[in-house]
C-alpha positions in Angstrom: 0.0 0.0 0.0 1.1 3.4 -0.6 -0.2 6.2 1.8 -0.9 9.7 1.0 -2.2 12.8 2.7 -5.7 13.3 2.4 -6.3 16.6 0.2 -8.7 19.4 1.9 -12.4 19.5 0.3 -14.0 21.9 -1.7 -15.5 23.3 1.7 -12.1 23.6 3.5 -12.4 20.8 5.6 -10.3 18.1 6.0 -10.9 14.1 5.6 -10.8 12.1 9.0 -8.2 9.8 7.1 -5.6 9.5 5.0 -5.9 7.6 2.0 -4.5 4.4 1.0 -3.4 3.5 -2.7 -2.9 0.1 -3.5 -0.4 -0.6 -5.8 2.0 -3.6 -7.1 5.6 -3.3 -7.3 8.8 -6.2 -7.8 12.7 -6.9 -8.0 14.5 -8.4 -10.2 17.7 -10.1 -8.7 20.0 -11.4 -11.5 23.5 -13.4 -11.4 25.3 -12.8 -14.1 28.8 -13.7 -15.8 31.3 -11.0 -15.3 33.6 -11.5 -18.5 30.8 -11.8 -20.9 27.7 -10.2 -18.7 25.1 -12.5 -19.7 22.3 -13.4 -17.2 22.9 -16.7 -15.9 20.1 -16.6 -13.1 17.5 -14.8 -12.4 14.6 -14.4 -9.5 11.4 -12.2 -9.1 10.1 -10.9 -6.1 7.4 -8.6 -4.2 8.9 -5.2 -4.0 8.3 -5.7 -0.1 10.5 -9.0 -0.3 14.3 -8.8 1.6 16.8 -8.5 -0.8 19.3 -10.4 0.9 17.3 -13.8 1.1 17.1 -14.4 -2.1 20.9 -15.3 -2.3 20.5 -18.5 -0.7 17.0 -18.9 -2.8 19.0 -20.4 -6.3 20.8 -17.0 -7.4 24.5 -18.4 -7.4 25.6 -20.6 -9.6 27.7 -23.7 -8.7 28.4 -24.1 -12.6 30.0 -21.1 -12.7 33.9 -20.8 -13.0 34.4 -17.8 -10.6 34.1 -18.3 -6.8 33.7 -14.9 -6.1 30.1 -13.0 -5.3 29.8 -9.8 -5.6 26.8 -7.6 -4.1 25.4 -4.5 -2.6 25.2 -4.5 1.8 21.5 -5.5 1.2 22.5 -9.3 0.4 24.9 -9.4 3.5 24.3 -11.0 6.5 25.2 -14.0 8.6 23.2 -16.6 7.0 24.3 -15.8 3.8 28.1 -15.5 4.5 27.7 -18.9 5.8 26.2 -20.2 3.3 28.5 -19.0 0.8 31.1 -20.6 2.5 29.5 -23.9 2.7 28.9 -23.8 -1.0 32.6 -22.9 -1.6 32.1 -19.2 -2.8 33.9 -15.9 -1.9 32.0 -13.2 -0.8 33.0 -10.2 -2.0 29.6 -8.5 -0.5 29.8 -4.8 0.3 30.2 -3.7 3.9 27.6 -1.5 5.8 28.8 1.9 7.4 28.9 1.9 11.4 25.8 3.4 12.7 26.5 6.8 13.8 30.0 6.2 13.2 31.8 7.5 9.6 32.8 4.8 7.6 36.7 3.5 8.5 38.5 4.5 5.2 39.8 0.5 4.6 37.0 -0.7 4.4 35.9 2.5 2.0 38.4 1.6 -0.1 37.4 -1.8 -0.6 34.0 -1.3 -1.1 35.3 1.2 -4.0 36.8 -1.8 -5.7 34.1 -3.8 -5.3 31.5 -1.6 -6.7 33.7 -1.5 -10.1 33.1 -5.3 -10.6 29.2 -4.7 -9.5 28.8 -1.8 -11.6 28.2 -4.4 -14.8 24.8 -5.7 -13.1 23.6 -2.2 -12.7 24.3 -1.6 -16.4 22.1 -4.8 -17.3 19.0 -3.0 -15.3 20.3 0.3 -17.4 20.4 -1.4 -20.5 16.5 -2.9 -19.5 15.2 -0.2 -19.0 16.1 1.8 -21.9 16.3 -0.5 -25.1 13.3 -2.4 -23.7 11.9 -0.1 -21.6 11.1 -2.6 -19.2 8.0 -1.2 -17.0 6.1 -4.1 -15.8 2.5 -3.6 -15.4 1.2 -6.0 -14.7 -1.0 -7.8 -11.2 0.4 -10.7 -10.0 3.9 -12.3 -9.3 3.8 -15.2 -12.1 2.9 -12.7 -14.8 5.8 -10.1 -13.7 8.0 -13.6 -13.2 7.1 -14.2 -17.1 7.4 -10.2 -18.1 10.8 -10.1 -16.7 12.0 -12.8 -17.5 11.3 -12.5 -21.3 13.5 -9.4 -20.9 16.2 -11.4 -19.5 15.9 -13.7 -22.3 16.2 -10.3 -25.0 19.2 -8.9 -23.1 20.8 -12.5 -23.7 20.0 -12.7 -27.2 20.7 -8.8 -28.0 24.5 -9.3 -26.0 25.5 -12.3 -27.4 25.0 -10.1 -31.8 27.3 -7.5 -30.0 29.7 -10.2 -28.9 29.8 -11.7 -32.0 29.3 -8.1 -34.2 32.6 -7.4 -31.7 34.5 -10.5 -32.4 33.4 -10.5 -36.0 35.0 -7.1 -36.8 38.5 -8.0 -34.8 
């Protein structure tokens, strides 16, 4: 639900309450290769949905050649460090700031280097949004599951011609 102020009435007086706006939103969490940045697994939740549970949920891939996971401070936590470790992965995870404490300058130094590697997922959302202009509306998961997965399938199929247009032309 999203709440909003009730506006005054054409008499001047006000509502009792405020007003309530239903309204549907969701996430895409993606894995993706980092040489080649193709989507290798993907998951869609609520918009109200933790980010950092969906980790253990089937994103990481055991297939894949690189250890290392890389993510924003929403997808760490204890349970999910441990379980990267169990599965054999490296967690490369950002680190939260101290509350009401500045951030120690090691650790913003390495979350700098992280965020070069992580940049590449944000410019798969980028590259969504504007060539596809993925907007999903539509009500209910399973049809925002199919929606955005159909545009994971197009950002596959459209970066695999510009590898090959790439490699082609060298």
């Amino acid at each position: 639900l999203k709440f909003t102020k009730a506006k005054r009435q054409d008499d001047g007086t006000m509502p009792s309450s405020d007003l309530a706006i239903p309204f549907f939103g969701y996430k895409s969490h993606v894995s993706i290769d980092r040489k080649y940045r193709f989507i290798r697994k993907w998951k869609t939740t609520h918009a109200a949905a933790s980010d950092g549970a969906r980790l253990r949920e089937g994103l990481l891939d055991k297939t894949n050649t690189a250890s290392s996971v890389w993510a924003d401070t929403a997808y760490r936590s204890k349970a999910n460090e441990d379980f990267m470790e169990k599965q054999g992965f490296v967690s490369k995870v950002h680190r939260k700031k101290p509350h009401l404490k500045p951030m120690p300058r090691h650790i913003q130094k390495s979350n700098a280097g992280k965020s070069v590697i992580r940049s590449r997922v944000e410019h798969v959302f980028a590259d969504q949004k504007s060539q596809t202009g993925l907007f999903v509306r539509t009500v209910g998961i399973s049809r925002a599951t199919m929606r955005i997965g159909l545009a994971n399938i197009v950002y596959n199929m459209r970066r695999l011609l510009f590898l090959e247009r790439l490699n082609a032309s060298a």
